[in-house]
N, C-alpha and C positions, 0 to 999 in steps of 0.2 A: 562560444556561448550560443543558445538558441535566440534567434531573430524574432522576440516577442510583441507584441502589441498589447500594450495593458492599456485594459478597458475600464475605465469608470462602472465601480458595485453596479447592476441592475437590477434593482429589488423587487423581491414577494409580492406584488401587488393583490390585494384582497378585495375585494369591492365586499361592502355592507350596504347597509340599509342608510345611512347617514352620509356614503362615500366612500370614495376609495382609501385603505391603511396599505402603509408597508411595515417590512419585518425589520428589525435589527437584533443582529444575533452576537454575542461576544462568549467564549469558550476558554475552559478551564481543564487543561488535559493533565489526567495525572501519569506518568509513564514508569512503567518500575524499569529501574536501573537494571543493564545487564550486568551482575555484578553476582561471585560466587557467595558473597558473604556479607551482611547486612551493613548498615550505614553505621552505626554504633557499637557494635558487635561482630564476635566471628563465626554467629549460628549461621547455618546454610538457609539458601533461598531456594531451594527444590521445590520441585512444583508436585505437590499430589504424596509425599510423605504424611505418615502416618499423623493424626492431628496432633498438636502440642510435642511435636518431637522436635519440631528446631527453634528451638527455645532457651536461650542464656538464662542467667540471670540478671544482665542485665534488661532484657527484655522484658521478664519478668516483674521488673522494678523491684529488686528483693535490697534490699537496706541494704548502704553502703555503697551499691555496685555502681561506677562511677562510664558514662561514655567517652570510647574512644573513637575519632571521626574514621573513617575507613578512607583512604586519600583516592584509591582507585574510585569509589563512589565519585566524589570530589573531581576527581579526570574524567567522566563520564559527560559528567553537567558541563567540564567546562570545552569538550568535544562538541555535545550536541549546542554548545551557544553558539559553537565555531561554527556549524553546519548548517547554523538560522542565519549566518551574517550578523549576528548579535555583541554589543558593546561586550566584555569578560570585565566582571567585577575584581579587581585586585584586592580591595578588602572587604568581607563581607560575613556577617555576624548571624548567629542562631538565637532563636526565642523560643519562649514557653507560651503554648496555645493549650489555655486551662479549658478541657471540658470533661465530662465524666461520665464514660460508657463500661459497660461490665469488661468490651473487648479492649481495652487500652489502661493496660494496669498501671500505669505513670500515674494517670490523672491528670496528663497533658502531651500535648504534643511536640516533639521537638523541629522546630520550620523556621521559618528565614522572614515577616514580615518585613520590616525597616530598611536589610543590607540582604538584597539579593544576590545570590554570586552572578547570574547574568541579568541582563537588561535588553534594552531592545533593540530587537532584531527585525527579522522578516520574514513570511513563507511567500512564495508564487507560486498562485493555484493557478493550474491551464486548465480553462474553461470549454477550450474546442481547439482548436489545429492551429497554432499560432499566437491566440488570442488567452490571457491569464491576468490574475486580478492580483492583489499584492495585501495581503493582510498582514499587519503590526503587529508583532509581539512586544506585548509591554515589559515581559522579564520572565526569566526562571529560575525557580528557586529548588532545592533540595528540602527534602522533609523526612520524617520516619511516615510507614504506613502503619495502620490499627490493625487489630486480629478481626475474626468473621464470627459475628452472632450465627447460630444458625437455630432457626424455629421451629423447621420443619420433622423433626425426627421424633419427638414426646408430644404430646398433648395438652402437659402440663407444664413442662420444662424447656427451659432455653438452654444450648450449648454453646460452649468458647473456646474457637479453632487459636490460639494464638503463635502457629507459624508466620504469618504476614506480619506480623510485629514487628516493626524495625527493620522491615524491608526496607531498602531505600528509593523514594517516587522524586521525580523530575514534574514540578508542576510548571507547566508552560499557561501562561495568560496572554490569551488575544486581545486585541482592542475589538471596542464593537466594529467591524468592519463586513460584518459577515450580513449578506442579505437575504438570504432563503436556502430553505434544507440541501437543495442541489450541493449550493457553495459549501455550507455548512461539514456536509461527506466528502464533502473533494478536498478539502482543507485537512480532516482529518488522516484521508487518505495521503496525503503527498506529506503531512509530518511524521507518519508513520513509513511512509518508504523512506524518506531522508534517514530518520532514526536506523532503520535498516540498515543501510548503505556502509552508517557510522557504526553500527554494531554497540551503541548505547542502549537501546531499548528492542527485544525481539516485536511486539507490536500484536501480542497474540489476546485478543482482544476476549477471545472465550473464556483464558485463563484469569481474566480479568488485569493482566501487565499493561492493560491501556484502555482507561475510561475517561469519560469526560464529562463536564458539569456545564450545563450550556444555558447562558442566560438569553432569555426571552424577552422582548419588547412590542410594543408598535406603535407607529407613530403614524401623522398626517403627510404627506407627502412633500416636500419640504422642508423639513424640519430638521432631518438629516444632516441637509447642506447648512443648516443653521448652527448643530451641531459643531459640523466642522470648522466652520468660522469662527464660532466662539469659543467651542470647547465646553460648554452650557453640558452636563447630560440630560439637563430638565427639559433639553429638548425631545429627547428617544423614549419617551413615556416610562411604568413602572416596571423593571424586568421581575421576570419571576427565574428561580432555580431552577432545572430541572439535573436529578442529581444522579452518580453515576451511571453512564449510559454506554454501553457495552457491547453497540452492534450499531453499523452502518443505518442500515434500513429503520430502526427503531428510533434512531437518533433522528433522521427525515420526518417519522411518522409524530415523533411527541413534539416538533417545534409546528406544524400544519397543524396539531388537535392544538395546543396552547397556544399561537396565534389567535386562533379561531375564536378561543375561549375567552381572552381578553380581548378581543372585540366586541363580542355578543357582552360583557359589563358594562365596556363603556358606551355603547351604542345603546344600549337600556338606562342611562344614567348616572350608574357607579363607576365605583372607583377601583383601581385595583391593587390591591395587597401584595406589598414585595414580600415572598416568601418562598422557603422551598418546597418544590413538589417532587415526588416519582413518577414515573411512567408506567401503565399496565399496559402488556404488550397483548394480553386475553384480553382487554377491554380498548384498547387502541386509545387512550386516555390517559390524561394526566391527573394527580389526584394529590391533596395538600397533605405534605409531609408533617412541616413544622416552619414558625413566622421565621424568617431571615434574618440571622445574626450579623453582626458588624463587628468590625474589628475590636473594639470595645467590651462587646458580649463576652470574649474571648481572654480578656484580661494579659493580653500580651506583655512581656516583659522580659527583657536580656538573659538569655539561661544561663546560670551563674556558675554553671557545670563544664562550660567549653569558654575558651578565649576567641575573639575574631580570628576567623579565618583569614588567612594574609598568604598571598602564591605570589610569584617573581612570573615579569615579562618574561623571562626567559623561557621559563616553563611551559607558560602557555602559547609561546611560537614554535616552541621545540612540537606541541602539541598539531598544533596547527600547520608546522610540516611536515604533522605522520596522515593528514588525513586523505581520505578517499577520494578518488573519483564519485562525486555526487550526481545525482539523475539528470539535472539537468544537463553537465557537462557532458556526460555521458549518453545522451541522448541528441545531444549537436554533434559527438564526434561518431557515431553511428551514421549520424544522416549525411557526413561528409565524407568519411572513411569509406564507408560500403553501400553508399549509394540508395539508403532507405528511405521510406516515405516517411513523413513524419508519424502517420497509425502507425506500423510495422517497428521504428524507433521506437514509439510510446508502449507498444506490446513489451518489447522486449527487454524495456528498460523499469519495468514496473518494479520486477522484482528484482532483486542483486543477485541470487543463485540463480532468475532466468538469465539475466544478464552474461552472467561468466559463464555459462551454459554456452550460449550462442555465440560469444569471441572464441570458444575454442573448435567449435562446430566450424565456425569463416575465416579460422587462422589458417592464410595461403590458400584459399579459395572465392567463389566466385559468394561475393556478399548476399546477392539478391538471395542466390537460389539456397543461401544458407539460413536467411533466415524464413523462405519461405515452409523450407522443410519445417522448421523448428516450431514456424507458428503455426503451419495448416494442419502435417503430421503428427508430428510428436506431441504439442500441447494439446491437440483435438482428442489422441486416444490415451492420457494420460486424463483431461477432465472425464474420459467416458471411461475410466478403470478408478478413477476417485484417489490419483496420486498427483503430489507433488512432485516439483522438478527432481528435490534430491533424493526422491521414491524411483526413478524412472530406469525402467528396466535395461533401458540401450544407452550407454552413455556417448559422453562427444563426439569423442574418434571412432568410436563404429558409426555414428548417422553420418560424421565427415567421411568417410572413409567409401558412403554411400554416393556421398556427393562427389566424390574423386569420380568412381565408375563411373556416373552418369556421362562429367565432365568429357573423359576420357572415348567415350561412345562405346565402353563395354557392356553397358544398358541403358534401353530406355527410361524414360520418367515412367511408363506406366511397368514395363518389369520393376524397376526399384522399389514401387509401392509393395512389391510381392517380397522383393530384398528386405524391406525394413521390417513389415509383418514377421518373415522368418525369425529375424535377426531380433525383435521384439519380445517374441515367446520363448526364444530357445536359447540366445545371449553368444549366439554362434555368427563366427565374422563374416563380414559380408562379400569379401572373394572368395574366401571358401565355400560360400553358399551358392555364389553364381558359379564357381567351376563344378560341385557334387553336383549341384540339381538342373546342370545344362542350361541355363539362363543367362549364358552370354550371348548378348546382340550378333546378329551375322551382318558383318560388314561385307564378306565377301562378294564383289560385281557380279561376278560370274552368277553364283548361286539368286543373287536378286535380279537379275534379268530371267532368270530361267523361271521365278516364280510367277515373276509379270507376264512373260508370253504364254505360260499356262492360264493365268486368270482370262487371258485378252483372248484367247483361242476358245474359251469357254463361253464366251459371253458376246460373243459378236452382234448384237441386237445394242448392247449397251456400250458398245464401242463405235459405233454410229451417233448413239445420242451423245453420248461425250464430245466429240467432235464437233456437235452441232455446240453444245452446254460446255463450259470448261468448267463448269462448278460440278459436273459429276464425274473427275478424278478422285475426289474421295470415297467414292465407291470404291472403285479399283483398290487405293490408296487401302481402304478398310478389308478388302478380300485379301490380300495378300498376306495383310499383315498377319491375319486369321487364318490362312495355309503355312505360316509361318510360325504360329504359336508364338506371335508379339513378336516375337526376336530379331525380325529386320528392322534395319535401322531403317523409321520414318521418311526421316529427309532422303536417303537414299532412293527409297520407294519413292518418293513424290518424283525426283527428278527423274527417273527412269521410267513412269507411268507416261510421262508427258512427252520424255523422248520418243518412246513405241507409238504413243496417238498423234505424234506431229505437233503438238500445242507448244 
C-alpha cells in the first residue's frame, strides 16, 4: 500500500467584506454503467446511433411492458462498491421517482431512495506526493437514466433523443467533505480512474457517461468542525445545486462563481435560496434552474413492478475476488518493484491502458529507463500527434526492444531517440533499423582510440587548456563523437579522452 499522510480538508478560504467564508462542497456523480444493454431492458447502449433507434418498448413505456433487472448492471454497482471499500447491500429495493418530462415516457423514474444496494465507503484523493484527503461516500445506488431534450435544431420545436432511456447510471453521493474546486476535480478524477481500473464505468465525460451534480455551501470558519461534532448540517449554511457538470475545468470554475455568489447575498443581508442552478460556461456563471426538490417533491414509493433485490455473500466475494489491481496498489508496487518516484508512479498509473503499457515495455528490464522512455518519449509525441495510448503507433515490445539496445551498448540514448522516430513513423523494428541504416554504436577500442588521437593531434592549443581545466574534456568528448556520427560509445570516449591527456 502507498505510505500516505491524510491531511485534515483545507478549505476555500474567501475573504469578504464581513470576513473570512469557507466552501463546503458535497457531489452527486452520476456514472453510466459499462454495460452492453440497459438496466431494464435489452436495447443497446451505443453511443452516437441514430436518435430513437435503441429503444424497447419497454423503455418506451408502451402498456403492459413489464422491467426485467439486467444482473450484470447489478455486478457492475456491486464491483464499483467493492473498489470504494464500501459496505454491499445484501438487500436492496427499487422505487418510483414521479416526475414529468417530455424525455422520460414512464412519468417516473426507476432508482433506489430507501435500500441502496451500496453504502458507505471511501475515495483517497492525493493532494501532492504523499499527502491525500479521504472523502465519504454515503452510498450508491443504481437508477435508469432519461432521454435528451434537444432545442437547438427548430426555432420552434423541441426534439426527444430517447436512446439514453434506461441506460443504467451508478449514482455515487459524497458527504460534504469536499473543500474547494481543487479537491472537488481531484475527487472526481481518482473516482473516475478507480471506475477505470474496475471497468464499470469508461468515464468519458464528453459522452456525458460521467457527470456530476455538486452541491455548493459556505460557511464561517468554524463551523465546519461544529458540523462534524454534531452532525448539525445547519451548520454548512444553504447549498445550492449545481446540476449536471461535464468537464473538469468547468466544474472548478461554477463552484469559485457560486461561492462567490452566495457570499456577495449574505454579506448584503439576504438569504439564500436552496435551489438548482446551471452553469454557463460563455458566461462563466451560474444561473437559477429551478427551486430544489426533496424527496417528498418526488412522491417516492416502492415500484410495484420489481421484488427486493436479494444477492448471496457468496456472490459478492466471488466478485470481490475477480477484481483488479486498483491505482493505488498499483502505484506502491511500481514504486517498489522498479524503483519509481512517486511523480513517475503517479504518471503512469493514471491511466490502466498507460499502466499496462509501461509493465510490458519494463517486463525484464531496467524499470527507470522504462518508464523514462514511456513518459518523456512516447507520451510527449503522442500528446504532440493528439493520440491515446491505445492510438500509439509503436507498441511495447518495439519501444522495449529499444531499451534492450540501449541496455546492451548497441546504441546510444541519443541514436535511440533516432531509433524510436524511425520506428514511430514506419512501425519497422528497431534492430533491423540499427543494422540497415548503420546506427550501431562502435564499441571497437581500436577504432575509438584512433578517433581520439585524430581530435588531440588537431587541436593542440585545446589539449593544453584541458590539461590545465579537466572540465574541458567534453569538448573532445563532443568532437569525436561528431567524427563519429554519434556512434561511439560515450563512456568509452570519456575514458579514453582522459587516458590520451593524462587526467
Amino acid at each position: 500500500m502507498l505510505d500516505l499522510t491524510f491531511d485534515a480538508p483545507k478549505p476555500k478560504v474567501i475573504s469578504g467584506a464581513t470576513g473570512d467564508w469557507e466552501l463546503v462542497i458535497g457531489m452527486e456523480v452520476h456514472a453510466q454503467v459499462a454495460s452492453k444493454a440497459k438496466l431494464f431492458s435489452g436495447a443497446s447502449t451505443e453511443f452516437g446511433a441514430e436518435p430513437n433507434s435503441n429503444v424497447s418498448f419497454v423503455d418506451a413505456a408502451m402498456p403492459g411492458m413489464l422491467p426485467v433487472i439486467n444482473e450484470f448492471c447489478v455486478e457492475q454497482a456491486v464491483r464499483t462498491g467493492l473498489g470504494l471499500k464500501a459496505q454491499i447491500n445484501l438487500v436492496s429495493a427499487f422505487d418510483r421517482k414521479n416526475y414529468f418530462y417530455p424525455d422520460l415516457p414512464q412519468g417516473y423514474q426507476i432508482s433506489q431512495l430507501y435500500h441502496p444496494i451500496v453504502g458507505e465507503g471511501e475515495v483517497l484523493v492525493e493532494m501532492g506526493p504523499g499527502l491525500a484527503r479521504r472523502v465519504r461516500i454515503e452510498r450508491i445506488h443504481i437508477e435508469q437514466d432519461a432521454g435528451k431534450s434537444i432545442h437547438d435544431m427548430d426555432p420552434h420545436m423541441s426534439f426527444v433523443d430517447l436512446n439514453r432511456t434506461g441506460v443504467a447510471l451508478m449514482e455515487i453521493v459524497s458527504r460534504p467533505d469536499i473543500r474547494g474546486p481543487e479537491e472537488a476535480a481531484a475527487y472526481i478524477a481518482k473516482l473516475r480512474q478507480i471506475m477505470r481500473y474496475l471497468g464499470t464505468c469508461d468515464g468519458n465525460m464528453q459522452n456525458g457517461n460521467l457527470r456530476a451534480d455538486v452541491n455548493v455551501s459556505v460557511c464561517r470558519p468554524g463551523d465546519y468542525e461544529k458540523y462534524l461534532e454534531t452532525g448539525d448540517f445547519g451548520h454548512l449554511g444553504t447549498r445550492c445545486e449545481i446540476k449536471n457538470m461535464n468537464s473538469m475545468r468547468f466544474i472548478q470554475a461554477a463552484i469559485e462563481y457560486e461561492a462567490r455568489r452566495q457570499i456577495a447575498i449574505l454579506e448584503d443581508g439576504g438569504t439564500v435560496d436552496q435551489e438548482t442552478r446551471l452553469f454557463d460556461p460563455d458566461k462563466g456563471e451560474t444561473r437559477s434552474m429551478r427551486s430544489k426538490e426533496e424527496a417528498h417533491d418526488y412522491r417516492y414509493f416502492p415500484c410495484p413492478d420489481l421484488l427486493p433485490l436479494e444477492i448471496e455473500q457468496e456472490w459478492v466475494d466471488a466478485i470481490r475476488d475477480s477484481l483488479p489491481e486498483l491505482p493505488d496498489e498499483k502505484k506502491a508496487r511500481f514504486i517498489t518493484e522498479f524503483g519509481l518516484s512517486d511523480y513517475d508512479a503517479s504518471v503512469l498509473t493514471a491511466d490502466v491502458e498507460a499502466a499496462r503499457f509501461f509493465e510490458k515495455v519494463a517486463e525484464g528490464r531496467d524499470g527507470k529507463m522504462a518508464a523514462n522512455w514511456v513518459i518523456n518519449e512516447l507520451f510527449g509525441r503522442l500528446k504532440k500527434d493528439g493520440l491515446e495510448i491505445g492510438e500509439s503507433p509503436i507498441g511495447a515490445e518495439r519501444l522495449g526492444a529499444i531499451i534492450e539496445l540501449i541496455s546492451r551498448g548497441d546504441i546510444s540514448g541519443k541514436i535511440a531517440k533516432q531509433v524510436f522516430e524511425i520506428a514511430y513513423t514506419t512501425g519497422r523494428e528497431p534492430a533491423e533499423i540499427v543494422e540497415t541504416e548503420g546506427l550501431k554504436q562502435v564499441t571497437d577500442t581500436g577504432a575509438i582510440e584512433a578517433a581520439v588521437d585524430e581530435v588531440i593531434a588537431a587541436n593542440p592549443a585545446q589539449v593544453e587548456k584541458a590539461r590545465e581545466n579537466p572540465k574541458l574534456v567534453g569538448w573532445f568528448v563532443g568532437q569525436v563523437m561528431k567524427a563519429t556520427g554519434g556512434k561511439a560509445n560515450p563512456k568509452a570516449v570519456n575514458e579514453t579522452v582522459r587516458a590520451r591527456l593524462g587526467l
